[in-house]
C-alpha beads as a LAMMPS data file, in Angstrom:
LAMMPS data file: protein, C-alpha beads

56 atoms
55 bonds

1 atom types
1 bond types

-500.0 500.0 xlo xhi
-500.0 500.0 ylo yhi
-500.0 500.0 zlo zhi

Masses

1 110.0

Atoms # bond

1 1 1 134.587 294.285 317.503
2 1 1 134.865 297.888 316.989
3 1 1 132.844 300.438 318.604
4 1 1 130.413 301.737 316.105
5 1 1 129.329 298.380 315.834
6 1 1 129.177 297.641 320.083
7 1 1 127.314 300.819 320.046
8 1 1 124.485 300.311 316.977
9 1 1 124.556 296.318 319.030
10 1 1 123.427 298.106 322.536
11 1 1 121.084 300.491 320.909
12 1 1 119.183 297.865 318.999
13 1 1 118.814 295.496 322.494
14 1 1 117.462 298.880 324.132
15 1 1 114.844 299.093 321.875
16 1 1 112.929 295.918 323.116
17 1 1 111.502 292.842 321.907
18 1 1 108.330 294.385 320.306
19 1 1 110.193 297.609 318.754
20 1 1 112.097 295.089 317.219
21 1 1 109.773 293.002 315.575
22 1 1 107.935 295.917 314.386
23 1 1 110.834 297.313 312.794
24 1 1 111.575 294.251 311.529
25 1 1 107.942 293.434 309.770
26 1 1 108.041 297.264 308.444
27 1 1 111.545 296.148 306.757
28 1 1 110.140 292.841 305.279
29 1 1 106.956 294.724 304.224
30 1 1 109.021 297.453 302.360
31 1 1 111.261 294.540 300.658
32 1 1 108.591 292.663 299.293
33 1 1 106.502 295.875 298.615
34 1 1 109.644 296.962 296.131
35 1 1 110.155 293.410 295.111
36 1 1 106.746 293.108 294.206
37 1 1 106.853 296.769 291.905
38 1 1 109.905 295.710 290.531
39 1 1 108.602 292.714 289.110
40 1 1 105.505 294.503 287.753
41 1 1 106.918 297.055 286.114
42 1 1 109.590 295.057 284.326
43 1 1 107.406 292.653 282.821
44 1 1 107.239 292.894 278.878
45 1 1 104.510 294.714 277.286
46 1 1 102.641 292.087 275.592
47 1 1 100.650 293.302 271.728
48 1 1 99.051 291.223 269.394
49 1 1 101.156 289.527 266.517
50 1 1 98.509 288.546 263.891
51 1 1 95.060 289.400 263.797
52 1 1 92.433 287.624 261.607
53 1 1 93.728 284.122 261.368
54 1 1 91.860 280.806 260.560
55 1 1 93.347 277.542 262.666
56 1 1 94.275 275.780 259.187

Bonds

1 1 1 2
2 1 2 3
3 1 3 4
4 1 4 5
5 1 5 6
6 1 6 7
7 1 7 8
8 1 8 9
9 1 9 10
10 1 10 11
11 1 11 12
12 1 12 13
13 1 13 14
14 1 14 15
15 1 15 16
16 1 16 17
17 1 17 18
18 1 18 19
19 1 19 20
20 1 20 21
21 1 21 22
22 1 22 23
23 1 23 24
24 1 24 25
25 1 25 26
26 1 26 27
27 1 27 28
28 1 28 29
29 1 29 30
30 1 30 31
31 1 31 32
32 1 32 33
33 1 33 34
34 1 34 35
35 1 35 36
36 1 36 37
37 1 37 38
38 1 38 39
39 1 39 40
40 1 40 41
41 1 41 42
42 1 42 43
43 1 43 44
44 1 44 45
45 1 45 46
46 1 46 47
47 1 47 48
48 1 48 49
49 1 49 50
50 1 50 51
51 1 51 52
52 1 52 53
53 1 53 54
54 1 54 55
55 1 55 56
């Protein structure tokens, strides 16, 4: 495994158990924060067709 990797690896295990999973519920809140926008904003603008018409 190369270094970088060993290194980013140690650094995440000194962080502890609760750094972690705060980090990690920030991350998942961000995702689904910009998931969530994404899906707003690219919905269609919706407009009426027809006004004024009888059901016959």
């Amino acid at each position: 495994m190369p270094e970088q990797i060993q290194s980013l690896i140690a650094n995440l295990r000194g962080f502890g158990v609760r750094r972690l999973a705060l980090m990690g519920g920030i991350a998942a809140l961000v995702m689904a924060v910009i998931g969530l926008a994404s899906v707003y904003l690219n919905r269609p603008a919706y407009e009426t067709l027809y006004v004024g018409l009888d059901r016959n």
